[in-house]
KOLGU-4560 file (N, C-alpha, C; in nm, 3 decimals, padded with zeros to 5 digits):
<recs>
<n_xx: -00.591 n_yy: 01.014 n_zz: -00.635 ca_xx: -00.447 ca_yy: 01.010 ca_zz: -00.645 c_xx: -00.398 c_yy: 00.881 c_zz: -00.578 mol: A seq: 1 type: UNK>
<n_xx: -00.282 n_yy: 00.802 n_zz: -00.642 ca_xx: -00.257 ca_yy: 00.726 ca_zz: -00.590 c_xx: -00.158 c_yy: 00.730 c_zz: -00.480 mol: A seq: 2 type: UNK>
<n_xx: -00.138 n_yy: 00.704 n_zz: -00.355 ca_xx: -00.106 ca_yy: 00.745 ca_zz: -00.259 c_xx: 00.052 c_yy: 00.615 c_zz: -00.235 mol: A seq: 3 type: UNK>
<n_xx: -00.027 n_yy: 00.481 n_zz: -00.239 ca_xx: 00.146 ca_yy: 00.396 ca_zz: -00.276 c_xx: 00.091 c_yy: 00.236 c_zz: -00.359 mol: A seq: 4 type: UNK>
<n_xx: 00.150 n_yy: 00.180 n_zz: -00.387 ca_xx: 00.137 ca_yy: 00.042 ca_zz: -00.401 c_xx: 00.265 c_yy: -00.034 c_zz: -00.366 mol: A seq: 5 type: UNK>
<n_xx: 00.165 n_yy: -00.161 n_zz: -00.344 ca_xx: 00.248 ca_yy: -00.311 ca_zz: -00.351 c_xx: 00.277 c_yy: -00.416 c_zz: -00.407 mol: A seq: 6 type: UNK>
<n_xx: 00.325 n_yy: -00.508 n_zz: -00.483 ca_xx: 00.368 ca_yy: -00.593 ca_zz: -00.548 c_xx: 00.427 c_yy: -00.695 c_zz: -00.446 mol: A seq: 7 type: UNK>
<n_xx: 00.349 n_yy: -00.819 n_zz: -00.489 ca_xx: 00.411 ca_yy: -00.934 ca_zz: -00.435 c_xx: 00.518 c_yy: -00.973 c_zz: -00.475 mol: A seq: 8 type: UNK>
<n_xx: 00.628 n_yy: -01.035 n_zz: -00.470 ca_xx: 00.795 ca_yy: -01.087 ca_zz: -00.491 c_xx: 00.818 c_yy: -01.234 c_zz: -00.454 mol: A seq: 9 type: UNK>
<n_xx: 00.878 n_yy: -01.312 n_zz: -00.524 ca_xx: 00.929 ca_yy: -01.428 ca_zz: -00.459 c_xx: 01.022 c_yy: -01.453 c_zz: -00.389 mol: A seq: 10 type: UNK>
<n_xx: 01.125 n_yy: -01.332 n_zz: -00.436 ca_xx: 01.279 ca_yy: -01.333 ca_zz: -00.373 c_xx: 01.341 c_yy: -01.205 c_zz: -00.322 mol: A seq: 11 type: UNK>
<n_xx: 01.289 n_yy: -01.225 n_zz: -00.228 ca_xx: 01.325 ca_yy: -01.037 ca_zz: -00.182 c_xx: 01.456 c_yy: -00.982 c_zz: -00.206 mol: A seq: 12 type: UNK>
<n_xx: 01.562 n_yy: -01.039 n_zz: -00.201 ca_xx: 01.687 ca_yy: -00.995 ca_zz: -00.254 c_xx: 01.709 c_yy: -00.992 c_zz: -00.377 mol: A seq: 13 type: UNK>
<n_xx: 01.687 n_yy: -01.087 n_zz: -00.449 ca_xx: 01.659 ca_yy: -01.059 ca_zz: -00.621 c_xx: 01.589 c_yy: -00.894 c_zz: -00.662 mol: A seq: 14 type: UNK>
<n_xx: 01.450 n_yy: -00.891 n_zz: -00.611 ca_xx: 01.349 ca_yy: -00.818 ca_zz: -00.647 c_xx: 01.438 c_yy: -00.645 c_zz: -00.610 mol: A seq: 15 type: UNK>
<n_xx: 01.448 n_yy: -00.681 n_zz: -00.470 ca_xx: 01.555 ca_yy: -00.547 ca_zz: -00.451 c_xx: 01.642 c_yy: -00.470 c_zz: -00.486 mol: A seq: 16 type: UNK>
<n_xx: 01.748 n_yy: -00.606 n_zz: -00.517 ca_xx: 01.898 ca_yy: -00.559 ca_zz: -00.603 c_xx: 01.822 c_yy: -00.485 c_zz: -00.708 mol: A seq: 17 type: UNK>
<n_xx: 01.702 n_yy: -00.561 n_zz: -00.812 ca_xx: 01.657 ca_yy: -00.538 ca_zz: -00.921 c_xx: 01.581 c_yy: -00.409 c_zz: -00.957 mol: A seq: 18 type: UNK>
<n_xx: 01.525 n_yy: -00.373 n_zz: -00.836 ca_xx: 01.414 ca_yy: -00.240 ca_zz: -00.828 c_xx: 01.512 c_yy: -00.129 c_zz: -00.801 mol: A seq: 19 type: UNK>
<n_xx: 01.630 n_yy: -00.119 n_zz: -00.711 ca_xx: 01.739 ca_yy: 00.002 ca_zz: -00.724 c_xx: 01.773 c_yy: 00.002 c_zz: -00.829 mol: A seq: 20 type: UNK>
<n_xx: 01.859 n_yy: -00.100 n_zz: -00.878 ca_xx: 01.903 ca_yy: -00.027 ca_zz: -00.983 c_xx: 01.829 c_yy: -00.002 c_zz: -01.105 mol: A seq: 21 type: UNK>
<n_xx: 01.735 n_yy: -00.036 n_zz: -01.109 ca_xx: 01.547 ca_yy: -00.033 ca_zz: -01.236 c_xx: 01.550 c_yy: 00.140 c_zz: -01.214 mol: A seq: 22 type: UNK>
<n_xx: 01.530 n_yy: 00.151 n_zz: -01.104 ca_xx: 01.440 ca_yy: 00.253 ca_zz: -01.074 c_xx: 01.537 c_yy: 00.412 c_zz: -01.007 mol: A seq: 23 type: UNK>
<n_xx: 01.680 n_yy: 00.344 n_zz: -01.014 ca_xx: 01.775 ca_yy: 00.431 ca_zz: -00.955 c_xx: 01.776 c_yy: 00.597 c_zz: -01.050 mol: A seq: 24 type: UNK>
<n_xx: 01.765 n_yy: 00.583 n_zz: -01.190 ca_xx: 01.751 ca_yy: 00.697 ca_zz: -01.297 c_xx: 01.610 c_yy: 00.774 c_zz: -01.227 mol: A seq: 25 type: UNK>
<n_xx: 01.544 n_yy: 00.750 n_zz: -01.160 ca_xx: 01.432 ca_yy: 00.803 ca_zz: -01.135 c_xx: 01.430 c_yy: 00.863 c_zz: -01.034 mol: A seq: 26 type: UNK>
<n_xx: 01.541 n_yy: 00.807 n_zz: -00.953 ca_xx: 01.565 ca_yy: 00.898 ca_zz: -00.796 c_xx: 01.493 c_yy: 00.779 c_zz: -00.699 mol: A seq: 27 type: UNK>
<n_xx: 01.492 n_yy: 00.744 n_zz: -00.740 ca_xx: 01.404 ca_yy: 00.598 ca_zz: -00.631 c_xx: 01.541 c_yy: 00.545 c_zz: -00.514 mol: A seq: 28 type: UNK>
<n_xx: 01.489 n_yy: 00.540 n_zz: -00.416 ca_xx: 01.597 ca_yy: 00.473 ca_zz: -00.352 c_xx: 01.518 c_yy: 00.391 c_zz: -00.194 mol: A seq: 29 type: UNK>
<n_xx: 01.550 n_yy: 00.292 n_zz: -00.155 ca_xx: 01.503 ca_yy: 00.242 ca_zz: -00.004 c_xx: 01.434 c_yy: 00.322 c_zz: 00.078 mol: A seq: 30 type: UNK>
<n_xx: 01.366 n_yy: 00.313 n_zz: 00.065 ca_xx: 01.319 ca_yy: 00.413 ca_zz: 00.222 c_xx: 01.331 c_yy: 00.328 c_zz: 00.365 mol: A seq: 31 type: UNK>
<n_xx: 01.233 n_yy: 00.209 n_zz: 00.346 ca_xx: 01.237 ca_yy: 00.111 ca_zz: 00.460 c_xx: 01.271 c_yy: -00.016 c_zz: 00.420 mol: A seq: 32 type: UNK>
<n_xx: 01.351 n_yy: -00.121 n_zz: 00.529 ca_xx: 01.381 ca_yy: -00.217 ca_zz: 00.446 c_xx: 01.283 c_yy: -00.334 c_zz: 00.602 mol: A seq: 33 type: UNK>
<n_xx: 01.197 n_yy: -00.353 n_zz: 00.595 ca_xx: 01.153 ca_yy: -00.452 ca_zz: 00.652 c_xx: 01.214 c_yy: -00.620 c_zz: 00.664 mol: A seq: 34 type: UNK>
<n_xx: 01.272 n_yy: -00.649 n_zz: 00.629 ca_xx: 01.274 ca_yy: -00.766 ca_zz: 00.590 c_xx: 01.200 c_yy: -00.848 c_zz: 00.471 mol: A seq: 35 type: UNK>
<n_xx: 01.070 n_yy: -00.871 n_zz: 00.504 ca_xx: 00.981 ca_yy: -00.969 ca_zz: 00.418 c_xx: 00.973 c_yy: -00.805 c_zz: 00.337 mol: A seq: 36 type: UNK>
<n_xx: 00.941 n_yy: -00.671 n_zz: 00.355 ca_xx: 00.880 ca_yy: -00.604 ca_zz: 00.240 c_xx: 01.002 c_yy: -00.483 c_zz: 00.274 mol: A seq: 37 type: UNK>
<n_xx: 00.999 n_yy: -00.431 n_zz: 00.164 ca_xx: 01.083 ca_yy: -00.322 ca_zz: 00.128 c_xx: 01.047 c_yy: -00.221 c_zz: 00.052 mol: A seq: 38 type: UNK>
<n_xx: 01.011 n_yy: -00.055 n_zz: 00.101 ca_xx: 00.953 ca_yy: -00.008 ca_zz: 00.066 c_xx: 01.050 c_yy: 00.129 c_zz: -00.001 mol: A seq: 39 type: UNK>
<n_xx: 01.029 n_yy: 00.167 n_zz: -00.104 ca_xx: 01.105 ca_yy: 00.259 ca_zz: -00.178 c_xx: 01.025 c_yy: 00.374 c_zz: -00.253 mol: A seq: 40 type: UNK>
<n_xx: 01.096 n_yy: 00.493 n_zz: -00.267 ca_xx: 01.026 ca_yy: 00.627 ca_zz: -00.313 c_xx: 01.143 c_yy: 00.702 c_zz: -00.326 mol: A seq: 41 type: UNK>
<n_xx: 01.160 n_yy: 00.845 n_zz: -00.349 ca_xx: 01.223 ca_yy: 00.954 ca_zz: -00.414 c_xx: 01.239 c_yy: 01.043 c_zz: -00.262 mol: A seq: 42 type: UNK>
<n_xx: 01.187 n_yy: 01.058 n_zz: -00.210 ca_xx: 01.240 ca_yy: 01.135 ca_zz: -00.074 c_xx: 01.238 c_yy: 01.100 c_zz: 00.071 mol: A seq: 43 type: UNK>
<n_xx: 01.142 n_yy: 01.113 n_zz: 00.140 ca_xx: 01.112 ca_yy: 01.051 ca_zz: 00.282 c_xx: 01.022 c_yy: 00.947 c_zz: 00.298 mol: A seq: 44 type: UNK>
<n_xx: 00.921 n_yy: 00.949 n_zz: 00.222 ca_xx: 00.815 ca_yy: 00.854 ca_zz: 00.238 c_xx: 00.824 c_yy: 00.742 c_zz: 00.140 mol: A seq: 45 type: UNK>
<n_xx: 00.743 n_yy: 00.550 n_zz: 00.136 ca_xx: 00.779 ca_yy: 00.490 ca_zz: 00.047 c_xx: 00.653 c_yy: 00.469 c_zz: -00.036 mol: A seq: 46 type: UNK>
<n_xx: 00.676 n_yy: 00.508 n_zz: -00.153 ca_xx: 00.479 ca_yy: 00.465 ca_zz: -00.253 c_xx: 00.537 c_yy: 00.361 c_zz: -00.288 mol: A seq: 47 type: UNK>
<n_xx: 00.664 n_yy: 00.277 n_zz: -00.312 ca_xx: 00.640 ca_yy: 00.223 ca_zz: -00.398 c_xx: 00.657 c_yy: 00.071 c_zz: -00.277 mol: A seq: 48 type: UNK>
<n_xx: 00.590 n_yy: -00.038 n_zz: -00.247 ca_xx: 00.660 ca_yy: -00.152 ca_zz: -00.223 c_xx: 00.662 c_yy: -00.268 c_zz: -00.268 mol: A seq: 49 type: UNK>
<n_xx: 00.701 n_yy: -00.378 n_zz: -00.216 ca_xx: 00.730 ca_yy: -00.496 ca_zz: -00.269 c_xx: 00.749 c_yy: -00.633 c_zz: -00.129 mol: A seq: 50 type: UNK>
<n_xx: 00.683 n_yy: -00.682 n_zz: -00.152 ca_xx: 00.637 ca_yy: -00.785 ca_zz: -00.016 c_xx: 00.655 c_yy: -00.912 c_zz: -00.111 mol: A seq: 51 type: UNK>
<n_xx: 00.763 n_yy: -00.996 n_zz: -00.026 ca_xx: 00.730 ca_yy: -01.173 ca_zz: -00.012 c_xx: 00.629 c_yy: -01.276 c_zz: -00.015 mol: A seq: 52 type: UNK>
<n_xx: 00.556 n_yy: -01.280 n_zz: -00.151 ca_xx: 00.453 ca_yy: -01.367 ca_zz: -00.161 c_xx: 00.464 c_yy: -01.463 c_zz: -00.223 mol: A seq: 53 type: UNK>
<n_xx: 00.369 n_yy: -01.544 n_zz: -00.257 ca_xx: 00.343 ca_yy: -01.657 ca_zz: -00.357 c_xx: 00.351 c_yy: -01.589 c_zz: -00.472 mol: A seq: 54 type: UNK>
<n_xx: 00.381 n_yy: -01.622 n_zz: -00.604 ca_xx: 00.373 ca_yy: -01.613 ca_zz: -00.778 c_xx: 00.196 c_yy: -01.625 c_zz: -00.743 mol: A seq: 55 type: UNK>
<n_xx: 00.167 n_yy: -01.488 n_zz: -00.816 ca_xx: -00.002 ca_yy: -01.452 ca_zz: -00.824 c_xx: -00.088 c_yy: -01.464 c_zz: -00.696 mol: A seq: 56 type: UNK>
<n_xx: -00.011 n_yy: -01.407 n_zz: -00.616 ca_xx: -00.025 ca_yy: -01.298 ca_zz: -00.468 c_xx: -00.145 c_yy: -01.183 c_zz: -00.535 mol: A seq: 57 type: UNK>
<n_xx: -00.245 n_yy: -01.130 n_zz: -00.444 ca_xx: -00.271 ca_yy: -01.046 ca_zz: -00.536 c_xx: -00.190 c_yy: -00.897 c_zz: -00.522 mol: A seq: 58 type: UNK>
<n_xx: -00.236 n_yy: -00.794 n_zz: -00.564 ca_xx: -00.168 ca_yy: -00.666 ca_zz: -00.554 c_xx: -00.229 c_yy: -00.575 c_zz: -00.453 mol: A seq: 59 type: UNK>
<n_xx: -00.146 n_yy: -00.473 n_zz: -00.416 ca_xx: -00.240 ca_yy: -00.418 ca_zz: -00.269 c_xx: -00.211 c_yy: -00.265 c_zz: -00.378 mol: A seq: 60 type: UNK>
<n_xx: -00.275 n_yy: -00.155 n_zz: -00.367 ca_xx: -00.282 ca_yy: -00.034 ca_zz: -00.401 c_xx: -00.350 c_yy: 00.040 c_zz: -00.349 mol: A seq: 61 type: UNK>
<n_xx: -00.320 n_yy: 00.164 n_zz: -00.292 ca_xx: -00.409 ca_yy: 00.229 ca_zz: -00.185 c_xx: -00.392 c_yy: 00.389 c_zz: -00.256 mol: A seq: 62 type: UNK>
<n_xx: -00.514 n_yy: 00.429 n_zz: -00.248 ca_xx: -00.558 ca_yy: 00.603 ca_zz: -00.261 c_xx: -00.596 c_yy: 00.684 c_zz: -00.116 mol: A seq: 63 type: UNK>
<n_xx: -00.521 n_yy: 00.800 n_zz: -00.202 ca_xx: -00.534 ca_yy: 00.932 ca_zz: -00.115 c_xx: -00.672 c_yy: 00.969 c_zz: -00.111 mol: A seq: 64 type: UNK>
<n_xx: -00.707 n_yy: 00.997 n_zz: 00.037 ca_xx: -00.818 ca_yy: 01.106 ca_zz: 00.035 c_xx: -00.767 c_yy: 01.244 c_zz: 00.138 mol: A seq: 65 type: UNK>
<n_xx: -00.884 n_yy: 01.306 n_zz: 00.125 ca_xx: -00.785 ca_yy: 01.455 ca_zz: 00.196 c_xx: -00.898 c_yy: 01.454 c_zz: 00.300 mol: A seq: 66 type: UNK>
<n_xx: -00.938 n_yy: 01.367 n_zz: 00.338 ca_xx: -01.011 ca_yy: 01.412 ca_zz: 00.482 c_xx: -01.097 c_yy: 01.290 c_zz: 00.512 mol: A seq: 67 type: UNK>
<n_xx: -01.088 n_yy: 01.205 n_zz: 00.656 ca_xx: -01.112 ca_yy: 01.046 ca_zz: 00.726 c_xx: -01.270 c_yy: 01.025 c_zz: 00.690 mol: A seq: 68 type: UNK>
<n_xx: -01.316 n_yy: 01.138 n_zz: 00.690 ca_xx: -01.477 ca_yy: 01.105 ca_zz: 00.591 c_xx: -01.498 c_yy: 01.025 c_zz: 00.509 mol: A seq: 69 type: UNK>
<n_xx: -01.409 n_yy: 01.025 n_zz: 00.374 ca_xx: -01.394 ca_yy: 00.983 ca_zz: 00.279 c_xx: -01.340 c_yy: 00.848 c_zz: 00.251 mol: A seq: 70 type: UNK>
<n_xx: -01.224 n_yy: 00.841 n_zz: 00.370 ca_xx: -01.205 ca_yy: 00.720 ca_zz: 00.405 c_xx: -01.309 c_yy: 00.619 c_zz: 00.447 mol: A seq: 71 type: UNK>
<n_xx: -01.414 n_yy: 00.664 n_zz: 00.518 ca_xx: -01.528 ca_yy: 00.603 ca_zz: 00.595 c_xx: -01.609 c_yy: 00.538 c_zz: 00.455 mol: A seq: 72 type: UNK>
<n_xx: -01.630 n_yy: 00.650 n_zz: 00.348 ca_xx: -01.766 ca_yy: 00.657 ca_zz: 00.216 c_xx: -01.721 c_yy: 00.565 c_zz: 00.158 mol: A seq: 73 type: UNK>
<n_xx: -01.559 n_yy: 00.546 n_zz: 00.136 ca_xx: -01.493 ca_yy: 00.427 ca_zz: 00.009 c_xx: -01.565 c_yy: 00.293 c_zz: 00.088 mol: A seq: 74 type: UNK>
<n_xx: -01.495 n_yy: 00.248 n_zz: 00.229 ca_xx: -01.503 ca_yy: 00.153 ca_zz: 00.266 c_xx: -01.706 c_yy: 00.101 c_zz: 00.270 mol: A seq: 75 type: UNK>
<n_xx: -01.741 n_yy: 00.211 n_zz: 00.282 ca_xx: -01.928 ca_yy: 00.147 ca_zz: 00.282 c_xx: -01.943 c_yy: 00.132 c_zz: 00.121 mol: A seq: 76 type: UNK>
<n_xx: -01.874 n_yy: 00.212 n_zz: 00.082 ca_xx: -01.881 ca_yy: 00.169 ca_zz: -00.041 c_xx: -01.845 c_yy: 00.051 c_zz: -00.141 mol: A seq: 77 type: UNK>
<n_xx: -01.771 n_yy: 00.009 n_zz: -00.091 ca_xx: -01.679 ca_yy: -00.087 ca_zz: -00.170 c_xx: -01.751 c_yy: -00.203 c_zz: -00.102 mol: A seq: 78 type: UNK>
<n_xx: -01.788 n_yy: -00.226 n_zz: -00.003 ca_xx: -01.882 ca_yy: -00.342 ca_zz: 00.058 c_xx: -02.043 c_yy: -00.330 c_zz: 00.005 mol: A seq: 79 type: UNK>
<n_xx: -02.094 n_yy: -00.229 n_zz: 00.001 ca_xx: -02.162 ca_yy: -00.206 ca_zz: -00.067 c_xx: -02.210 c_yy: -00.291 c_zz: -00.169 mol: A seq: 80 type: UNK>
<n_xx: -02.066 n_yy: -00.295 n_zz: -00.273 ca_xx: -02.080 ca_yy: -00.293 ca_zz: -00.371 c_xx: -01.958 c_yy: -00.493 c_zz: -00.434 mol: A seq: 81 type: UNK>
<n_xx: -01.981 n_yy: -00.513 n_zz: -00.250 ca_xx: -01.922 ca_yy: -00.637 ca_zz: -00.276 c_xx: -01.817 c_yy: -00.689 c_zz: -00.288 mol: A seq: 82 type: UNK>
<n_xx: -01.710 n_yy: -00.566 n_zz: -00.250 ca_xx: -01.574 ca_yy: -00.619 ca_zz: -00.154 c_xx: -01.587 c_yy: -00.670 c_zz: -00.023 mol: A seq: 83 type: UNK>
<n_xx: -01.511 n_yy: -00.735 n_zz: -00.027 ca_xx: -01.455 ca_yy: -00.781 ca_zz: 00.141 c_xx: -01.372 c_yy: -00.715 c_zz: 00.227 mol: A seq: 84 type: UNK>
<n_xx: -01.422 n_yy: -00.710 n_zz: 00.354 ca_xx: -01.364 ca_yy: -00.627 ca_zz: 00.440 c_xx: -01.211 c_yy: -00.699 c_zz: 00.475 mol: A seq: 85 type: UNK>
<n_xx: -01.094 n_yy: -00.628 n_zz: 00.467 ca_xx: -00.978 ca_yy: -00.669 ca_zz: 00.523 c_xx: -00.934 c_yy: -00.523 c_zz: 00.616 mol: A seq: 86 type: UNK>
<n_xx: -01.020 n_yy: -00.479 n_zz: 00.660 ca_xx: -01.003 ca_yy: -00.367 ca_zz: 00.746 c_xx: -01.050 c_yy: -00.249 c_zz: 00.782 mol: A seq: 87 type: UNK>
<n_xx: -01.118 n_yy: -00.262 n_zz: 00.846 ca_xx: -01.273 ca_yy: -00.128 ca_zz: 00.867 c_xx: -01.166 c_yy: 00.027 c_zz: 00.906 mol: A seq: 88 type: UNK>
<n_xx: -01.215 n_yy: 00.145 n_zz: 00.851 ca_xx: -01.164 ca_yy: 00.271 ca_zz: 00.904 c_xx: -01.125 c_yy: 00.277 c_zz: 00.990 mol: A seq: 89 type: UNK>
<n_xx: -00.988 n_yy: 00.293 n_zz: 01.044 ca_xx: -00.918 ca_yy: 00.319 ca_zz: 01.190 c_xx: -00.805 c_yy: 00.374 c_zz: 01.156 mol: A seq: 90 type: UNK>
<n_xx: -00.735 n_yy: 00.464 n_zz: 01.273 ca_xx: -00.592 ca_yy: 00.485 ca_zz: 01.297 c_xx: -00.528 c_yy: 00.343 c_zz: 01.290 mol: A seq: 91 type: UNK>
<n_xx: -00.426 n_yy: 00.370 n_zz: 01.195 ca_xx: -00.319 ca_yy: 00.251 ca_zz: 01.191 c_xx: -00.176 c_yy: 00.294 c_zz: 01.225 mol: A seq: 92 type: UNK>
<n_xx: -00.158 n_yy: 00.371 n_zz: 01.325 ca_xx: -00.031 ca_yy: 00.406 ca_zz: 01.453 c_xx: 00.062 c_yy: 00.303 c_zz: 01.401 mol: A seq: 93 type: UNK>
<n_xx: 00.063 n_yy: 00.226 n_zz: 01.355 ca_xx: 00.191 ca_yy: 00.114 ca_zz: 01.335 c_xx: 00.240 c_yy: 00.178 c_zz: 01.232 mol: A seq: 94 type: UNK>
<n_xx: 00.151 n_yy: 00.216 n_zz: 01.069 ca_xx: 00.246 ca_yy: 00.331 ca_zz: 01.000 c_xx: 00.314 c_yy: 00.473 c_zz: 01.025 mol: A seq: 95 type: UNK>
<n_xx: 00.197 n_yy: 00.565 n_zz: 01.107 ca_xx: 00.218 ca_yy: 00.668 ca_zz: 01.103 c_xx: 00.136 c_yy: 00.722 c_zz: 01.232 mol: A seq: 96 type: UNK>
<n_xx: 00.087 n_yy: 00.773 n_zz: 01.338 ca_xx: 00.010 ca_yy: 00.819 ca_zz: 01.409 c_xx: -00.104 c_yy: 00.916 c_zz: 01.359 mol: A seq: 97 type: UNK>
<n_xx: -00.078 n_yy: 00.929 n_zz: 01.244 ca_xx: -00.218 ca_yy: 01.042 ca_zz: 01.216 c_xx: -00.234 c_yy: 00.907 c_zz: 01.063 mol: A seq: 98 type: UNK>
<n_xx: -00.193 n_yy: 00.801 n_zz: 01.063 ca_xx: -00.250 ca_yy: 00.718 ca_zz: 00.950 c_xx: -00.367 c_yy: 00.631 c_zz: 00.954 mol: A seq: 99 type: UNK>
<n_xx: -00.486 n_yy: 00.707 n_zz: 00.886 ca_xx: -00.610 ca_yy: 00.657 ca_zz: 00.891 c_xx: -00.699 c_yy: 00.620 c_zz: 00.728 mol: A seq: 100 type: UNK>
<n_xx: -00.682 n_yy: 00.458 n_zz: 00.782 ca_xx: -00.672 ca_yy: 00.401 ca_zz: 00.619 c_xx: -00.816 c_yy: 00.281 c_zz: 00.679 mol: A seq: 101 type: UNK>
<n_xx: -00.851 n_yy: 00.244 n_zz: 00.571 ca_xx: -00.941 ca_yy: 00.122 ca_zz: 00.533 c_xx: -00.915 c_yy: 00.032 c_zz: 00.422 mol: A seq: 102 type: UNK>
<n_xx: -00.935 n_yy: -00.088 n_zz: 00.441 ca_xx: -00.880 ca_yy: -00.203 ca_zz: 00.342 c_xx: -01.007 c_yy: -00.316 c_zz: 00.263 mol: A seq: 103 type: UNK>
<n_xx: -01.016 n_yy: -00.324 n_zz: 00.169 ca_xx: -01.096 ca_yy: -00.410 ca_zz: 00.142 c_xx: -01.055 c_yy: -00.495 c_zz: 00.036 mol: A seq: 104 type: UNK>
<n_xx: -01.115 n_yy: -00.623 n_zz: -00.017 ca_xx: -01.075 ca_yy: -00.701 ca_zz: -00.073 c_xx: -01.164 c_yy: -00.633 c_zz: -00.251 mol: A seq: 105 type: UNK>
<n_xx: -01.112 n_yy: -00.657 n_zz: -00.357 ca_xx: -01.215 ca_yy: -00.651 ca_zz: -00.454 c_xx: -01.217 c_yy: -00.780 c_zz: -00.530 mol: A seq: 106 type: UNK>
<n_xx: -01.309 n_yy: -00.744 n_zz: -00.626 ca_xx: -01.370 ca_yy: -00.946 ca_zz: -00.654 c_xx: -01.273 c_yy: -01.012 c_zz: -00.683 mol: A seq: 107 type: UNK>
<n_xx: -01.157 n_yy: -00.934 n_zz: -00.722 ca_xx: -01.046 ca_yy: -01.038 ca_zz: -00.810 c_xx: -00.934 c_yy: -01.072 c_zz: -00.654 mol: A seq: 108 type: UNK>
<n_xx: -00.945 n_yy: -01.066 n_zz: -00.526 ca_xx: -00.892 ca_yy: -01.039 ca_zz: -00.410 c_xx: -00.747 c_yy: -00.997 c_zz: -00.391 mol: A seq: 109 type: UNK>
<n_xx: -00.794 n_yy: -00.849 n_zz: -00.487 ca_xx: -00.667 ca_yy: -00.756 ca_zz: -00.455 c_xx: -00.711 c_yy: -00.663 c_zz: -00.349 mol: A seq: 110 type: UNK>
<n_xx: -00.602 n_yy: -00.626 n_zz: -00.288 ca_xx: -00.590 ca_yy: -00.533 ca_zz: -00.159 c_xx: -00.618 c_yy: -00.376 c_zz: -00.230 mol: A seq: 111 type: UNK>
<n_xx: -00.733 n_yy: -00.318 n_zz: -00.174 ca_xx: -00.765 ca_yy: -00.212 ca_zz: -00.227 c_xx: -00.801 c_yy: -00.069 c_zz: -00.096 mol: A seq: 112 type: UNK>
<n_xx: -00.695 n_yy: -00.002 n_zz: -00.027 ca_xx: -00.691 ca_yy: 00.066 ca_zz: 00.060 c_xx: -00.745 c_yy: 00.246 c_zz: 00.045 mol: A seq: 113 type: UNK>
<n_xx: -00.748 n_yy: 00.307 n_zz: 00.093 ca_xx: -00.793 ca_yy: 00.411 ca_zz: 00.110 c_xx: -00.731 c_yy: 00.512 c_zz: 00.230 mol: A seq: 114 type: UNK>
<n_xx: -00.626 n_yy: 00.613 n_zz: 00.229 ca_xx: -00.594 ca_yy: 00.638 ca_zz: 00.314 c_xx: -00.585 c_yy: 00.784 c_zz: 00.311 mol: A seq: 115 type: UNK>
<n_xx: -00.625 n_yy: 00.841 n_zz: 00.451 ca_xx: -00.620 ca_yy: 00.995 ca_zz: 00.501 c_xx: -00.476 c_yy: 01.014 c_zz: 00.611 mol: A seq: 116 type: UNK>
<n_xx: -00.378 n_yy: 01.093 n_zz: 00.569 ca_xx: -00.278 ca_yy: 01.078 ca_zz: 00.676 c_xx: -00.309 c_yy: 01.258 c_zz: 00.751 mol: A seq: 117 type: UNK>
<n_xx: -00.402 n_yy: 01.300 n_zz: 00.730 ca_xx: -00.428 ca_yy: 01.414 ca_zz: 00.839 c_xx: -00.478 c_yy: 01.391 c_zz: 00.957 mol: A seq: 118 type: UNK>
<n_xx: -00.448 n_yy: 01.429 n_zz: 01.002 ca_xx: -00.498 ca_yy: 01.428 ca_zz: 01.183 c_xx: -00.607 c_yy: 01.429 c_zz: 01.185 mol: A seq: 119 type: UNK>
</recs>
C-alpha cells in the first residue's frame, strides 16, 4: 500500500494555489505547509506532497508496512539488489515518534521509502 508520495516543484506557490484547487473536488486540502514542501491529504495526515526542486528532481514514494521487521527486509533488500542507501531503518521522531521508515535510492535515483508508523 502506498503510504504517501512526493513530487518535486519549481514554484511552490504556483504548485500550491494549483494542487487545492486540482484536487479540492476530492476533499484534498493542506495539511502542513512547510515552507520549501507542502504536504496535503483528505483528513489529518498528508500522502500527498510536493517539495522545491530542480525540473527532473527525482520522485520520493514511500510504502506501508504493518510491522518495523519489514521495514528492516525492504531496506537489505533493495541494497541487495543495488539501491543506495539514503537512510538505514530508524525512528524518524522529526515526523512522528512511533515513525519508523528506511530510504533508499533506486537505479533511476528516486527516493524509495518504506515505512512502519506502529510503535
Amino acid at each position: 500500500m502506498i503510504d504517501h508520495i512526493g513530487i518535486p516543484i519549481s514554484d511552490i506557490a504556483r504548485s500550491k494555489q494549483f494542487f487545492i484547487a486540482a484536487l479540492a473536488p476530492l476533499g484534498y486540502k493542506v495539511i502542513r505547509d512547510l515552507g520549501e514542501a507542502v504536504g496535503m491529504g483528505t483528513e489529518t495526515r498528508a500522502d500527498f506532497w510536493m517539495g522545491k526542486a530542480q525540473p527532473g528532481s527525482p520522485s520520493h514514494i514511500a510504502f506501508s508496512a504493518p510491522e518495523r521487521g519489514l521495514v528492516d527486509a525492504f531496506y537489505q533488500a533493495a541494497i541487495a539488489a543495488g539501491g543506495r542507501d539514503n537512510g538505514k531503518p530508524g525512528i524518524r521522531a522529526q515526523y512522528h515518534p512511533d515513525y519508523y521508515g528506511a530510504f533508499v535510492f533506486d537505479p533511476d535515483g528516486n527516493n524509495i521509502e518504506v515505512v512502519c508508523r506502529k510503535g
